[in-house]
C-alpha positions in Angstrom: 0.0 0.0 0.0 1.2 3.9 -1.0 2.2 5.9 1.9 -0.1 8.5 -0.1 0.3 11.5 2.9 2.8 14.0 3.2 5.9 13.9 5.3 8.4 16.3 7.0 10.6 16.6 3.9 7.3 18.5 1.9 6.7 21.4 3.9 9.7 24.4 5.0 9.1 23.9 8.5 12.2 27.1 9.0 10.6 30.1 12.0 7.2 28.1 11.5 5.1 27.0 14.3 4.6 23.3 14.2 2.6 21.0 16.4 4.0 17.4 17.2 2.3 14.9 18.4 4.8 12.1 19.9 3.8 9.2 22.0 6.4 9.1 25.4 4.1 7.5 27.6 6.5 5.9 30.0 6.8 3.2 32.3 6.5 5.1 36.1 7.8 3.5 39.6 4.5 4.2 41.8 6.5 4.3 44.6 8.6 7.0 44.1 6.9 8.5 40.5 10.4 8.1 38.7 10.4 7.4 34.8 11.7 3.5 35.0 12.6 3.8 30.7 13.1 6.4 28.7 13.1 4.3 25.3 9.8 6.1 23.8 11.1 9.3 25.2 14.6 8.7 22.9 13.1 6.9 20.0 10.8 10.4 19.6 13.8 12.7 19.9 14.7 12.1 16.7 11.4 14.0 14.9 11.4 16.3 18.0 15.3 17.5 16.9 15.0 17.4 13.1 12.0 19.9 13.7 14.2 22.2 15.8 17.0 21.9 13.7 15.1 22.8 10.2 14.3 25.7 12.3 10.6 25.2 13.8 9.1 26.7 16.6 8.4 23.2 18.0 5.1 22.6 19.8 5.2 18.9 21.4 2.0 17.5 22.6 1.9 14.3 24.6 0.0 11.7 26.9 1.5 9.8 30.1 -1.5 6.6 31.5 -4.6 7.7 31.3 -7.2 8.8 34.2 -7.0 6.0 37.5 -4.0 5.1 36.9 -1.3 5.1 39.1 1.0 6.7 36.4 -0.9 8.6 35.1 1.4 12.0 36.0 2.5 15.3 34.6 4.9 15.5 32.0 7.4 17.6 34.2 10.3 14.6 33.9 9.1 13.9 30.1 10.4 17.7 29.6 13.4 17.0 32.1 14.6 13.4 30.2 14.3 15.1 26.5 16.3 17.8 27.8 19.1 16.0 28.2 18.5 13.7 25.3 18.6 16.1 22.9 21.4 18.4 24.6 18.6 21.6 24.2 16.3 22.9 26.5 12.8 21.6 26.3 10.3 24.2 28.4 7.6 22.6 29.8 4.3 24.5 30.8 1.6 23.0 32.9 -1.3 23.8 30.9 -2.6 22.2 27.7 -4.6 25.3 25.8 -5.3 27.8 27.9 -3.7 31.4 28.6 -0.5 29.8 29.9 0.2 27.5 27.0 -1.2 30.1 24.3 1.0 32.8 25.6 4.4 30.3 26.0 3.9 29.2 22.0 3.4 32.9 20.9 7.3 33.6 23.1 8.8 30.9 20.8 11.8 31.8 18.6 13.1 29.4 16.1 14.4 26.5 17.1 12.3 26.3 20.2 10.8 22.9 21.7 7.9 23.4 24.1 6.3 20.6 26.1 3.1 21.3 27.0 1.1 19.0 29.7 -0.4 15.5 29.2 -3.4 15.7 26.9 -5.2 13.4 28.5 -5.9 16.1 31.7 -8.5 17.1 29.4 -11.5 14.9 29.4 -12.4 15.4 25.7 -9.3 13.4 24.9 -10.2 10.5 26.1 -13.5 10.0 24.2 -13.2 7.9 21.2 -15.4 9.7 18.2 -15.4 10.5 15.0 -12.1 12.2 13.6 -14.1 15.4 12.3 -16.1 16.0 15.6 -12.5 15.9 17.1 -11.5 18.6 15.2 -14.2 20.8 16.9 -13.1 20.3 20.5 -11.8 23.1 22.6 -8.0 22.2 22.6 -7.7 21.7 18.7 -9.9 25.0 18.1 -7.7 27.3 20.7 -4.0 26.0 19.8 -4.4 25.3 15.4 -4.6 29.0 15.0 -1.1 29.4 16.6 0.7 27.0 14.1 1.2 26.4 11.2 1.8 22.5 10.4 0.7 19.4 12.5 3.3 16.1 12.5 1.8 13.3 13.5 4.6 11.2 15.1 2.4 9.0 17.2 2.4 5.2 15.8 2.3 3.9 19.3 -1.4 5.1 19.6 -2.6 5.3 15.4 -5.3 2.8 16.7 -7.1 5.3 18.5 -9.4 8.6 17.1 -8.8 11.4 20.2 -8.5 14.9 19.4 -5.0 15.6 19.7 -4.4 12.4 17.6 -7.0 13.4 14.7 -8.7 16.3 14.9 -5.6 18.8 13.9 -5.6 17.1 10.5 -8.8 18.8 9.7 -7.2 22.4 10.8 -3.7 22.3 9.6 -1.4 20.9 6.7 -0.6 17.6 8.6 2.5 15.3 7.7 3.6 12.1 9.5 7.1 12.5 11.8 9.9 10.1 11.0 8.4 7.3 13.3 5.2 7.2 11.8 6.9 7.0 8.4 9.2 4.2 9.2 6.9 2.3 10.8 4.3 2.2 7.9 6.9 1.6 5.3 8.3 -1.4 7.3 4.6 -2.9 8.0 3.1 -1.9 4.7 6.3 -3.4 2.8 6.0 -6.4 5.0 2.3 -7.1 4.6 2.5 -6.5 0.9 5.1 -9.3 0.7 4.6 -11.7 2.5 7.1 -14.9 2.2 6.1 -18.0 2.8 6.3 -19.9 5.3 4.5 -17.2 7.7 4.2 -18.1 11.0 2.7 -15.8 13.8 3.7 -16.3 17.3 0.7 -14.4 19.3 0.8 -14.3 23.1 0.5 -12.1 25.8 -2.4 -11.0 28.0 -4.4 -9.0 25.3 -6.9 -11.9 23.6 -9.1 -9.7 21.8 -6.3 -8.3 19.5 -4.3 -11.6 18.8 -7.9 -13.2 17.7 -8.7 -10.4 15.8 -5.3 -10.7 13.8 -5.9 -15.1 14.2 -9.5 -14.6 12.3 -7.7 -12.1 9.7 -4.5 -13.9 8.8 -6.1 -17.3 9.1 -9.0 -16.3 6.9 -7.0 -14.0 4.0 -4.9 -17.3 4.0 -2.0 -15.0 4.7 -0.7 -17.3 7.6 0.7 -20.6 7.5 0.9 -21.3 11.2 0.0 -19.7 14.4 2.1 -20.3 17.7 0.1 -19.8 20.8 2.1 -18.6 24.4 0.8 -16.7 26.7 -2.8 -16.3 28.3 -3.6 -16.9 24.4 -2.2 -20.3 24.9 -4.3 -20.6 28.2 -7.7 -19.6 26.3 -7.0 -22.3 23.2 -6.2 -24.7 25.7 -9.6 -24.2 27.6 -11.2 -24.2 24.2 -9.6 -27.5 22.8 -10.8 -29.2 25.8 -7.6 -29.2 28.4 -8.6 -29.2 31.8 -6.1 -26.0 32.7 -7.2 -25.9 36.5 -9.4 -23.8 38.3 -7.5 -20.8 39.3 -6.4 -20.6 35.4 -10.0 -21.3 34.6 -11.3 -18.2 37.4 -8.7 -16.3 35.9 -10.0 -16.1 31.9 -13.4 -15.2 33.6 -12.8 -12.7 36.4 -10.6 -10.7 32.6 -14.4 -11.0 30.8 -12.4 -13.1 28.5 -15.1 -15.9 28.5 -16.2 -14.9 24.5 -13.0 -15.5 23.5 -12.8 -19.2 24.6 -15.7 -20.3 22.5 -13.8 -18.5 19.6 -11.0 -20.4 20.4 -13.3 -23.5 19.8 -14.5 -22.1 16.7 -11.5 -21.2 15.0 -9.8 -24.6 16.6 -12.5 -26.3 14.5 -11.9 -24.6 11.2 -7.4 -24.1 11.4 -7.1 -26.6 13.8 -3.8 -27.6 12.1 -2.7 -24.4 11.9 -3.2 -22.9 14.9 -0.3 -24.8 17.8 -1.2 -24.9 20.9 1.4 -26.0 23.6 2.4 -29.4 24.7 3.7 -28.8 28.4 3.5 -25.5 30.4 5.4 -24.6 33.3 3.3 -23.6 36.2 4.2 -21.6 40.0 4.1 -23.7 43.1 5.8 -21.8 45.8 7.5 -19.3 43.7 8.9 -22.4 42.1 9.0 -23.2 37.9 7.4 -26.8 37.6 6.8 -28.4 34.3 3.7 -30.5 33.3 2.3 -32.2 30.4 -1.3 -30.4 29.5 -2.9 -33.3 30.2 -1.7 -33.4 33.6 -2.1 -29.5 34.6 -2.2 -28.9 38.4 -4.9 -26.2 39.7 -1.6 -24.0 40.1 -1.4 -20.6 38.0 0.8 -21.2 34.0 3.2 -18.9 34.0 5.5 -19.9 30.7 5.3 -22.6 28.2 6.8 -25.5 28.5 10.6 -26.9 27.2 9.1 -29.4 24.9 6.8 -26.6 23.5 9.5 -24.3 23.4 11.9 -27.1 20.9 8.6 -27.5 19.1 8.1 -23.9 18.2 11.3 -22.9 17.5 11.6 -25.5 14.7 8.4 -23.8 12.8 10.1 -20.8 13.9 13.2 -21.9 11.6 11.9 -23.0 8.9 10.1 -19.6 8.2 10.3 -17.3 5.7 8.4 -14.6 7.4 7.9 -13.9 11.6 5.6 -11.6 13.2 5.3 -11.8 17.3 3.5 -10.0 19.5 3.4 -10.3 23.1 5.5 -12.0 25.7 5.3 -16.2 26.4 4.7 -16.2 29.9 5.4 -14.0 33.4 8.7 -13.1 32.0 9.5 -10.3 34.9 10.1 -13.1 36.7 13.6 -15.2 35.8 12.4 -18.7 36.2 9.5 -17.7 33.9 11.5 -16.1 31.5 12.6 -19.2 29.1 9.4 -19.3 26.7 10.1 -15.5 26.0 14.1 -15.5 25.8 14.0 -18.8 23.5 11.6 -17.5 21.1 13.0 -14.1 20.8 16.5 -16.2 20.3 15.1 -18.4 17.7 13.2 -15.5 16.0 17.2 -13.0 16.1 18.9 -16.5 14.8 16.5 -17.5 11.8 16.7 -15.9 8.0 13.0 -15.0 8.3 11.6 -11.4 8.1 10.8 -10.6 11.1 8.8 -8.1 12.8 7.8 -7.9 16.3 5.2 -5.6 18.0 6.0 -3.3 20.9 5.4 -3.3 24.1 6.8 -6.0 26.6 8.3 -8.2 23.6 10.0 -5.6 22.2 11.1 -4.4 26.0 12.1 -8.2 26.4 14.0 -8.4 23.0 15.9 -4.6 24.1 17.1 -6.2 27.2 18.5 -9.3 25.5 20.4 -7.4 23.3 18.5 -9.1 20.2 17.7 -6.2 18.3 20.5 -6.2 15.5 19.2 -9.4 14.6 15.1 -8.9 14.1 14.0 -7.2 11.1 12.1 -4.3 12.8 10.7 -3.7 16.1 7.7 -1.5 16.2 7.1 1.4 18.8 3.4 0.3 19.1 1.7 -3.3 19.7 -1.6 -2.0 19.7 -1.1 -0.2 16.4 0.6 -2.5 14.7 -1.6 -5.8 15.3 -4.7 -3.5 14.7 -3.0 -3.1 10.9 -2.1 -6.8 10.9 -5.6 -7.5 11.5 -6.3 -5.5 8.5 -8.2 -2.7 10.4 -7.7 0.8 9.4 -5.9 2.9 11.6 -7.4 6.5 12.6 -4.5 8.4 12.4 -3.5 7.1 8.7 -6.6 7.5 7.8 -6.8 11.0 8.2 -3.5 11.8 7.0 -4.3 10.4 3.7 -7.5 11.5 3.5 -6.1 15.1 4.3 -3.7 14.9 1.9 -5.9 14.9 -1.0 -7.9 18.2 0.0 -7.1 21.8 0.7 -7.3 23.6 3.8 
């Protein structure tokens, strides 16, 4: 597919004002409301300083959690840790679009970058609607009339139709930040070409979007196999018939996850042979990693698949042609639980596949292992990127190409 919407390299950005939407939400210790990582914060720098070195008056806006979370903070430190990233001072100013922050972006000189505070302080960002009613809300009418250009940077959240994510589009000549661009050229190219074999490993907590991408690929024909770790594993388990023990069983259906367990059994019934489920898991009993064959679960919580799983996967995991992974294989914060994850990502570095793997805690997993050099490309954004796996159409790209084709 095209990447039919501008970029940063068509519009002189030099003494403009130009709004940037980035995603550094960050892991926060809740304890002591320290940033714990500042990978999202680095891996935006790079748009944030091209801006300010073509000479823009650099406007970034940004969310941290959202509303009842624990992390859900200022973006004080955000401003603090791009500082010193970028070796140039990043103001920060505690106010989104009223008389504060209206005032701080008229000050601006070229070259400028100005944080202002976490977007999603304002209530009308968190309500999902569609991308032209966005464009009407208070914080995209005060602050578009102050700039000039709006870069979209923000792959992490694409998924998602909020007003500082869609509705400048509609205001101001939009283009997407280097991010953005890279990581739609990677997935695009990749979907577009697709090498067979193409095996999916798909685990993690989140069900609904690894059987939304399981119906997709399974049913486009685009997928040969489909390894299942994780909770996933757990639900397809249930659903093949495996007694996985009560507290694994309470577990599904205390997370509403209940649906997804009778779509196991359906799409069991029409890919059961390509869809792999695991042989063994390795469960927690005091603390402890014990193995067991599925058909001999104890009612003790599955925390990892198990080592003859593990061989089995790896071996459709080296015969591939093309890999995408998304979400970790088991509890792998803790080290006797980390084996599933550190083996797969191993196998998936070593093999001559294509590989791509979605953000989040796999990509955090694969960082720490030092496996990066070896996997094709690591996105900034599960959510994003197994929403566009799953063929759905993301928001954000949406309206940059649609805004591309129409005059202001």
């Amino acid at each position: 597919m095209a990447l039919d919407f501008y970029t940063i390299d068509d519009f002189d950005l030099d003494n403009k004002t130009v709004l940037v939407r980035v995603d550094i939400n960050s892991p926060v210790d809740p304890s002591t409301g320290l940033i714990l990582d500042d990978t999202r914060i680095r891996l935006h720098s790079e748009t944030i300083e091209e801006l300010s070195k073509k000479g823009a008056k650099t406007v970034v806006l940004a969310h941290q959690s959202r509303p009842g979370k624990k992390d859900f903070t200022t973006l004080k430190q955000h401003a603090e840790s791009l500082s010193k990233i970028l070796n140039h001072k990043v103001d920060y100013v505690d106010d989104i679009f009223g008389s504060n922050a209206r005032t701080a972006i008229e000050k601006m000189k070229r070259g400028d970058i100005l944080l202002l505070e976490n977007v999603r302080f304002y209530s009308e960002e968190i309500l999902r609607r569609d991308p032209k009613i966005q464009s009407e809300t208070h914080m995209v009418q005060k602050l578009s009339p102050l700039a000039d250009y709006f870069v979209n940077d923000a792959f992490a959240a694409a998924h998602r139709s909020q007003p500082s994510l869609v509705g400048f589009a509609f205001m101001l000549p939009s283009a997407a930040g280097r991010i953005m661009e890279r990581e739609l050229k990677a997935l695009y190219t990749a979907m577009d070409n697709v090498k067979k074999p193409c095996v999916y490993i798909l685990g993690g907590v989140k069900v609904d979007d690894s059987i939304m991408v399981m119906e997709n690929v399974l049913e486009n024909g685009s997928a040969d196999y489909i390894l299942t770790t994780g909770l996933v594993a757990n639900i397809f388990l249930w659903g093949s018939g495996v007694n996985i023990g009560k507290c694994n069983k309470e577990f599904i259906v205390n997370k509403g996850y209940c649906e997804f367990v009778k779509k196991s059994k359906k799409l069991l019934k029409n890919y059961g042979e390509q869809i792999i489920i695991p042989k063994d898991v390795a469960v927690c009993i005091r603390n402890k990693r014990a193995e067991f064959s599925v058909d001999e679960i104890p009612d003790q919580p599955i925390y990892d698949i198990g080592t003859e799983t593990i061989t089995e996967y790896a071996g459709y995991i080296r015969k591939a042609e093309t890999l995408f992974a998304n979400g970790p294989a088991g509890v792998f914060e803790k080290e006797e639980f980390n084996i599933g994850t550190d083996d797969i990502l191993n196998a998936i570095a070593s093999s001559n596949a294509f590989s791509i793997i979605g953000g989040g805690h796999l990509a955090a997993a694969a960082n720490q292992m030092g496996l990066t050099e070896g996997i094709s490309h690591i996105s900034s954004g599960g959510g994003a990127s197994i929403n566009l796996l799953a063929g759905e159409d993301l928001p954000v790209v949406e309206v940059l190409r649609e805004r591309a084709t129409k005059k202001l």
